[in-house]
C-alpha positions in Angstrom: 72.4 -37.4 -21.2 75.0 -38.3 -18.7 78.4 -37.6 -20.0 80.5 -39.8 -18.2 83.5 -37.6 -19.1 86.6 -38.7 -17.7 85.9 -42.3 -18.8 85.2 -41.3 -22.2 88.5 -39.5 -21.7 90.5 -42.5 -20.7 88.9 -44.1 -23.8 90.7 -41.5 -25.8 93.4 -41.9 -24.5 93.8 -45.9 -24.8 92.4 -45.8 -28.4 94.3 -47.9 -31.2 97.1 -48.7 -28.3 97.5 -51.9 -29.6 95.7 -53.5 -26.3 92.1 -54.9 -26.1 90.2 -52.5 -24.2 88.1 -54.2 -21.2 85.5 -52.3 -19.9 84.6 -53.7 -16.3 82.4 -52.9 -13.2 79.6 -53.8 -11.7 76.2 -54.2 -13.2 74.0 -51.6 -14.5 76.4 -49.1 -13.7 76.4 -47.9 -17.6 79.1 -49.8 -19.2 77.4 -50.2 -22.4 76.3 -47.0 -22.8 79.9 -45.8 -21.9 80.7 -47.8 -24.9 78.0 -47.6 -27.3 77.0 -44.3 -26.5 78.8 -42.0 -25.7 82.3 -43.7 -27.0 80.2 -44.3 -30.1 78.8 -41.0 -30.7 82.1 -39.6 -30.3 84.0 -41.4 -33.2 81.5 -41.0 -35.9 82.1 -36.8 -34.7 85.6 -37.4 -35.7 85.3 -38.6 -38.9 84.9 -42.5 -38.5 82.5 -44.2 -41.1 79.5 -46.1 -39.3 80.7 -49.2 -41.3 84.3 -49.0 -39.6 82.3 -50.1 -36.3 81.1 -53.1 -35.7 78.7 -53.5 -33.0 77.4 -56.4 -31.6 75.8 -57.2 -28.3 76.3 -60.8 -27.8 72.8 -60.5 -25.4 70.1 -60.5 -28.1 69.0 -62.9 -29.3 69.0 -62.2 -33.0 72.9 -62.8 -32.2 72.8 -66.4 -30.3 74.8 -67.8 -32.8 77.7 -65.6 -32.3 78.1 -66.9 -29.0 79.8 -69.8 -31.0 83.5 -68.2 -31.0 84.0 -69.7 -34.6 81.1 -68.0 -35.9 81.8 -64.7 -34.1 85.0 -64.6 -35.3 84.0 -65.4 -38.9 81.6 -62.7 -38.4 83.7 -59.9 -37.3 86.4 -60.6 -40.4 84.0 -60.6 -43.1 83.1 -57.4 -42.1 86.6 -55.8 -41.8 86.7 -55.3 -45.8 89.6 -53.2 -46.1 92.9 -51.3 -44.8 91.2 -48.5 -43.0 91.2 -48.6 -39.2 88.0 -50.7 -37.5 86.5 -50.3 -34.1 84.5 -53.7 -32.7 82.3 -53.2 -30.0 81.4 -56.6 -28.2 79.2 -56.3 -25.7 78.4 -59.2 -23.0 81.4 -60.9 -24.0 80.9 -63.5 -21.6 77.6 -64.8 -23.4 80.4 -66.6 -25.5 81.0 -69.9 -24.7 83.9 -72.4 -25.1 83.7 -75.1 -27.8 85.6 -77.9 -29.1 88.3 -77.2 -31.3 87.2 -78.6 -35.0 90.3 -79.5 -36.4 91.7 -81.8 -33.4 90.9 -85.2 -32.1 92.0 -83.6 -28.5 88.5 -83.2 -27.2 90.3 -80.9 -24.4 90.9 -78.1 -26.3 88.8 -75.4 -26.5 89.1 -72.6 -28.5 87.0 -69.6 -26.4 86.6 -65.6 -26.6 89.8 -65.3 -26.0 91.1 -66.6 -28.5 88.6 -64.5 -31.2 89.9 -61.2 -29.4 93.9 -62.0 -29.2 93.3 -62.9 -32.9 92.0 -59.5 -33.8 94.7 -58.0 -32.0 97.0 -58.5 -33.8 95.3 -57.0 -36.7 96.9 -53.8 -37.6 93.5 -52.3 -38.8 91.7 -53.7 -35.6 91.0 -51.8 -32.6 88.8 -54.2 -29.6 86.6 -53.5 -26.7 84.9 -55.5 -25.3 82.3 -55.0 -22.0 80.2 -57.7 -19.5 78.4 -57.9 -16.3 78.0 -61.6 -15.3 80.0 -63.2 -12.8 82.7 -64.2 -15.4 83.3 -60.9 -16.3 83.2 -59.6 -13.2 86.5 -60.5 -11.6 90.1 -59.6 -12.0 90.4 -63.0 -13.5 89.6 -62.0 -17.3 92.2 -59.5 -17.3 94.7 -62.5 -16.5 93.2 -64.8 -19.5 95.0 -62.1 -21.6 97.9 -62.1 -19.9 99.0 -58.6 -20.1 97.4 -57.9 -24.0 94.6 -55.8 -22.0 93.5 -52.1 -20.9 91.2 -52.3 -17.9 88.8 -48.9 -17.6 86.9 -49.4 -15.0 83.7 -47.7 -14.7 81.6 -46.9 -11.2 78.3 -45.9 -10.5 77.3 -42.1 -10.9 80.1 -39.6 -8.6 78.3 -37.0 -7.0 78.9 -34.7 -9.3 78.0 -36.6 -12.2 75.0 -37.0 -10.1 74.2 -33.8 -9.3 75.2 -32.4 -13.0 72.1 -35.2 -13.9 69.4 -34.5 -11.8 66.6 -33.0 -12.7 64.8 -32.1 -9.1 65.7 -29.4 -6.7 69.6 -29.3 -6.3 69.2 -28.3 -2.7 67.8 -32.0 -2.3 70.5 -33.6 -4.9 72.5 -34.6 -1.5 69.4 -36.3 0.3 68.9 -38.0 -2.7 72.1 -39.4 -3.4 72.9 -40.3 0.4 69.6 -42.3 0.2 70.1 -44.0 -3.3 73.3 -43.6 -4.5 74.5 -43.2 -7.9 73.5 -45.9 -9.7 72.2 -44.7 -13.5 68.7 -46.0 -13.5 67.6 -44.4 -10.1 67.8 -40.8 -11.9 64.7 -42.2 -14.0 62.3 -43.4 -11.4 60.8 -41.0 -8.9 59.2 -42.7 -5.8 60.9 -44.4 -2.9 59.3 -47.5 -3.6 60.5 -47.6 -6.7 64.1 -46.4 -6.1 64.1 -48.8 -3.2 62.6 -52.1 -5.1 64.7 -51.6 -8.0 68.0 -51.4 -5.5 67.0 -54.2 -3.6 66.1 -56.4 -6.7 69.6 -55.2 -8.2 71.0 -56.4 -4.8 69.4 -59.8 -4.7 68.9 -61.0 -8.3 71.9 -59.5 -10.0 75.1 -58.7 -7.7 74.3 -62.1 -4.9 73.6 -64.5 -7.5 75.9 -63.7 -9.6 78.6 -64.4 -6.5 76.7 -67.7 -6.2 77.1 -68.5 -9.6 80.0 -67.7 -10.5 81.6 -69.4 -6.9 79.2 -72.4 -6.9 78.1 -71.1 -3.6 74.6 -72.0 -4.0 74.4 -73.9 -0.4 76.2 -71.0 1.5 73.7 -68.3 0.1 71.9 -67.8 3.5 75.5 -67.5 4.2 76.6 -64.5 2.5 73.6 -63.0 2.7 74.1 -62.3 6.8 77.8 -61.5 6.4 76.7 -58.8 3.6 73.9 -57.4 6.4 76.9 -57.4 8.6 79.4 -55.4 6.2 76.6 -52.9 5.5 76.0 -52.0 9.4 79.4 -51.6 10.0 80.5 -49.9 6.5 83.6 -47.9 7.7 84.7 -50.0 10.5 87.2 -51.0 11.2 86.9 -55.2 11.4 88.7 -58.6 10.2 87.4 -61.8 9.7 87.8 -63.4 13.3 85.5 -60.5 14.5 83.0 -61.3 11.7 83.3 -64.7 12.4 82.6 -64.3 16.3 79.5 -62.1 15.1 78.1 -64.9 12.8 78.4 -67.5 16.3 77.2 -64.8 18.8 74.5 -63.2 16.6 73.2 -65.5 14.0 74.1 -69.0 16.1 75.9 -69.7 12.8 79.5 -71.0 12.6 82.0 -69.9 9.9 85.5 -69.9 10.0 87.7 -66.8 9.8 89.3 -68.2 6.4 86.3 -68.6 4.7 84.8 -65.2 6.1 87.5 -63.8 4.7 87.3 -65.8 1.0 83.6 -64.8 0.5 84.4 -60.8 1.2 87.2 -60.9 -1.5 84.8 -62.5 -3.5 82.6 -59.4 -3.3 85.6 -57.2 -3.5 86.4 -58.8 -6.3 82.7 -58.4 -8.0 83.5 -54.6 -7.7 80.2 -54.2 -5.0 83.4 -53.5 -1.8 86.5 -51.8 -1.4 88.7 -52.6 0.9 91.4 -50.0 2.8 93.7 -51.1 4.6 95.6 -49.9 7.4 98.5 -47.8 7.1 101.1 -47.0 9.9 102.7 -43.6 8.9 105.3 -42.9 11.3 106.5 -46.5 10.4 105.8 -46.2 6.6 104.0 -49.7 6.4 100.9 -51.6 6.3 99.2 -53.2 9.2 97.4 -56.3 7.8 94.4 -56.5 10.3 91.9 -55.1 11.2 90.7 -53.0 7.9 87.5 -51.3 6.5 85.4 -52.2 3.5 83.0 -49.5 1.9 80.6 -50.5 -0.8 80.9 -49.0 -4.7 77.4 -47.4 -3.8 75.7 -46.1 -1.2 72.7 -46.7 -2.4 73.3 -50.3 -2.6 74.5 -50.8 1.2 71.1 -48.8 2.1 68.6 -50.9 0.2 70.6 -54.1 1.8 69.6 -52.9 5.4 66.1 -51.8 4.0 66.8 -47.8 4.5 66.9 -48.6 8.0 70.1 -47.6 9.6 70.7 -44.0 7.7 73.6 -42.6 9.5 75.1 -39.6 7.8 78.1 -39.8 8.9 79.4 -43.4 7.9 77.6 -42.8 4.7 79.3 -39.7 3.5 82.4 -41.4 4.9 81.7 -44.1 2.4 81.2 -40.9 -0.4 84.5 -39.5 0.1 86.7 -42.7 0.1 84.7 -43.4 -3.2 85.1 -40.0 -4.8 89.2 -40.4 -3.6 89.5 -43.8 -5.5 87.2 -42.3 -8.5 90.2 -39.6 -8.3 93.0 -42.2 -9.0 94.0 -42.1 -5.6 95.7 -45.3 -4.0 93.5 -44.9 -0.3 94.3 -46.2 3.1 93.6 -45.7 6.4 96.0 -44.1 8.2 97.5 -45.1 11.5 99.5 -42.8 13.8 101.3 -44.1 17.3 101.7 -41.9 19.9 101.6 -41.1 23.4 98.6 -39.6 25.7 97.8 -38.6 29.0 95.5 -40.8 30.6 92.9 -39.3 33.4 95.5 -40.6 36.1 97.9 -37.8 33.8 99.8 -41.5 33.4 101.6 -41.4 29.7 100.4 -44.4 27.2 100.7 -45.7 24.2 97.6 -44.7 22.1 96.4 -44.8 18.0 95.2 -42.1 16.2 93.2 -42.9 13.0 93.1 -41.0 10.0 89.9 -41.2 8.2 92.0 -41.6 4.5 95.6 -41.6 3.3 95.1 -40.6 -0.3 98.4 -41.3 -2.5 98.7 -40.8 -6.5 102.3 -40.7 -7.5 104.1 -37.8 -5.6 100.7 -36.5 -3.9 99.8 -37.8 -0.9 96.6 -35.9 1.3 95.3 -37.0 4.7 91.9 -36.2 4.9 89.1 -36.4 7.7 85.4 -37.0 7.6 84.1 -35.5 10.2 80.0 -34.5 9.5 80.1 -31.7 12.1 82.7 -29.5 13.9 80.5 -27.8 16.8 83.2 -26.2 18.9 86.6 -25.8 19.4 86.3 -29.5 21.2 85.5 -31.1 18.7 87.8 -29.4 15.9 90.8 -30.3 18.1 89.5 -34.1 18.7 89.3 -34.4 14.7 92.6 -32.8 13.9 94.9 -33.8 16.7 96.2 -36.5 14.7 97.3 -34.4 12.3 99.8 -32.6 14.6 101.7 -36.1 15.3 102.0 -36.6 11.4 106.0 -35.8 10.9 105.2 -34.5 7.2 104.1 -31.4 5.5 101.2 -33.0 2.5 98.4 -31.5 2.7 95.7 -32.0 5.6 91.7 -31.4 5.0 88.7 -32.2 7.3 85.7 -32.5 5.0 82.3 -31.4 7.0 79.0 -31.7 5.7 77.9 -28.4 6.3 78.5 -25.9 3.2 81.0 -23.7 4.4 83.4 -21.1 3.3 86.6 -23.0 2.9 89.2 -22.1 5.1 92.5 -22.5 6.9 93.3 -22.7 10.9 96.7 -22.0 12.4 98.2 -25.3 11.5 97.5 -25.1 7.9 94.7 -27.3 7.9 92.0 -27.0 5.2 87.8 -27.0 6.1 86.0 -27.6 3.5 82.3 -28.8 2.8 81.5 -32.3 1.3 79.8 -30.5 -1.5 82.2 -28.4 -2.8 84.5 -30.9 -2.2 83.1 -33.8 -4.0 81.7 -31.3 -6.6 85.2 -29.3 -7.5 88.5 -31.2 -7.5 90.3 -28.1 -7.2 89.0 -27.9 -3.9 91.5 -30.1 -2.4 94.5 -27.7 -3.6 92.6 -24.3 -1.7 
């Protein structure tokens, strides 16, 4: 079984605070296993009757009518029978739909999930969570419906090391597989490209698109967002901004879309939890640069069944990895931007910008940290970590490669360390 540990942790941590727990993230990435699972298994080993948890997955059918928030609710207090703490799991929360408040002629209002869950709230004995995975539920915007009475714990598809710690292969080929296929849960299960591939893709399609088109009544513009996510997934770790895009839609596709609405229908996926977004950070002048910027998806495996397996360049893929793993770390990540000046080949001085792969800040720590796959010779060590010499700080500097190497410092203080041990031991970031 896949432990999911640290989100079991944060679990712990939030339980009986008072807030309604919401688990989010995109689909199939194990939310309701997270839940009633693991979170599941681990109350009843402290003590907590079966009967104090009340279950209910709102996507069965044997429980239609609960999607009736009158009857849910009239459910979930008849079974809360006396003063001892109670722990309702609802899962699919969204499969509960708005109805017309019985007791007024006002055929406007509604009384929804919302109000069942701020109801039990406030019940001393009453401790919520609540999961779902359509396009209601995944957005930023059901966190607002409860106005500030919520705990978001957001879960993500497998890490590498949870990964790794799950499969069952060779572990010398754990990497290969997880730069072809990602992390999401179900993969681990199935054992043939084709399958791998046509469960991604289906995932992809039927699942993560529509429920975009749903959800944004985007229906006519799916031909639409269906190039611009090709685009995004060729170009995962670019740098771009919505007038490029746009240009790329009237060169390439003959198709015309404005910059304002490229830029709509990408937050849209950001906001479905399939991208991230970095943006660009100037570090000499301590501020953010609003364009251009770089999206990476919330799996690899996902961006590689969009483009068919075709483009399968390791090096913007792990790229993608370690900006992942950085966020999974609780790590506020941008690119980082440093001015300075260069000698051109006339031995002229001018102006020129140095990129740093990922700014990585979490309270007091901040680390700047390059991706670079392969460091041949002396050339190319200098051409990665030049930048780092114009950054006026001290935080700690680290070029991930993917070779597995001994980890190890050069004059400047700058740590080389694999993508391996690095994705696979947090410490490694602190050698």
């Amino acid at each position: 079984m896949i432990e999911r540990k640290q989100y079991l942790d944060k679990l712990i941590r939030k339980k009986e605070n008072g807030l309604i727990k919401v688990i989010t993230g995109i689909r199939r990435c194990g939310k309701s296993f997270l839940l009633f699972k693991i979170y599941y298994d681990y109350l009843i080993s402290q003590g907590v009757s079966k009967d104090n948890i009340i279950c209910l997955a709102l996507d069965e059918t044997q429980n239609i009518k609960y999607r009736n928030p009158l009857y849910l609710d009239e459910y979930i207090r008849s079974k809360i029978t006396g003063d001892d703490k109670y722990y309702v799991f609802l899962d699919e929360i969204q499969k509960v739909k708005s109805v017309k408040n019985p007791y007024l002629d006002d055929v406007e209002e509604k009384i929804s999930f919302v109000d069942v869950l701020l109801g039990l709230m406030k019940m001393d004995n009453v401790d919520v969570y609540v999961t779902g995975s359509n396009s209601q539920m995944l957005s930023s915007d059901i966190l607002t419906e409860f106005r500030g009475r919520s705990d978001e714990i957001r879960v993500n598809p497998l890490s590498y090391k949870e990964f790794y710690q799950a499969y069952q292969g060779d572990k010398n080929k754990a990497w290969r597989e997880y730069v072809t296929y990602g992390g999401m849960p179900f993969t681990l299960s199935l054992h043939s490209h084709e399958d791998k591939s046509e469960y991604l893709k289906e995932l992809f399609d039927k699942v993560y698109l529509a429920d975009v088109l749903e959800r944004r009544k985007l229906v006519n513009d799916k031909d639409v967002l269906a190039e611009l996510l090709d685009i995004v997934s060729s170009s995962v770790g670019s740098l771009t901004n919505p007038t490029k895009l746009a240009n790329t839609f009237e060169t390439v596709k003959h198709i015309s879309v404005t910059p304002k609405t490229i830029s709509r229908y990408l937050d849209y996926f950001v906001d479905a939890f399939l991208l991230r977004k970095s943006q660009r950070y100037d570090i000499k002048g301590k501020s953010y640069i609003e364009s251009p910027l770089k999206y990476y998806f919330v799996d690899v495996g996902l961006r590689n069944a969009r483009l068919n397996f075709r483009q399968q360049e390791e090096t913007h893929i792990m790229e993608n990895i370690i900006y992942n793993e950085l966020c999974l770390r609780g790590f506020s990540v941008d690119v980082g931007l440093v001015e300075t000046s260069v000698r051109n080949a006339d031995g002229r001085s001018q102006r020129a910008q140095l990129e740093v792969d990922f700014v990585a800040n979490k309270g007091s720590q901040r680390y700047y940290v390059q991706s670079a796959y392969a460091i041949p010779d002396e050339e190319k060590r200098m051409q990665e970590t030049r930048v780092f010499a114009r950054i006026p700080d001290s935080f700690k500097k680290i070029v991930v490669v993917r070779e597995d190497i001994v980890p190890w410092h050069d004059e400047q203080g700058v740590l080389y360390v694999g993508v391996e041990q690095f994705l696979l031991d947090e410490r490694a970031m602190e050698l």
